[in-house]
N, C-alpha and C positions, 0 to 999 in steps of 0.2 A: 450516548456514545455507543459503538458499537466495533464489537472486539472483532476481528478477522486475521484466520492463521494463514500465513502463505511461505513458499519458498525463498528463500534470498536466492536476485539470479547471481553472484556471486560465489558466495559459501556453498549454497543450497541445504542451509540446513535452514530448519522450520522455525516462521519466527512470527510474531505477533505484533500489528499494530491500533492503537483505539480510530475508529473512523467518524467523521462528525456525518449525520445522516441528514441536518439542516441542511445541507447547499449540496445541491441534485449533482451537479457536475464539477470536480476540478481536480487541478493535478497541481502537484509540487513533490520537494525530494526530504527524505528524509534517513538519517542513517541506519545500517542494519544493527542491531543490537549485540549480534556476534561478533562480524567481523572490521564494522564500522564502516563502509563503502557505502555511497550514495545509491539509494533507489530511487527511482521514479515512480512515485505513485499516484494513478489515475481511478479514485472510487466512481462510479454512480450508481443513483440510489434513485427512486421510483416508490411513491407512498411509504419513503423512510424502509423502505424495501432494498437492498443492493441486490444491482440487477448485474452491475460489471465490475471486473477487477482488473487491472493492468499493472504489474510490479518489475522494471527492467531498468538492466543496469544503463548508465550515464556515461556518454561517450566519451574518451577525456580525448 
């Protein structure tokens, strides 16, 4: 696993989530741990390498 700090675009306070570095490419939502509002998170990873990060809020 592989730990990555980022922004909530929400709160914008800084917050942490574990990344899985087996599957190069995917996205799903998971909540912010501060303020509980869904993010969208898009990792990719490149020889278990993360090469992008994408964290935005969910349009209601």
């Amino acid at each position: 696993m592989y730990e990555h700090f980022f922004q909530c675009p929400y709160c914008w306070e800084e917050i942490s989530m574990l990344l899985d570095p087996s599957v190069s490419e995917q996205t799903y939502v998971e909540d912010c741990e501060v303020c509980c509002n869904p993010i969208s998170v898009t990792p990719k990873f490149e020889n278990n390498e993360l090469v992008a990060f994408e964290a935005t809020d969910i349009e209601q």
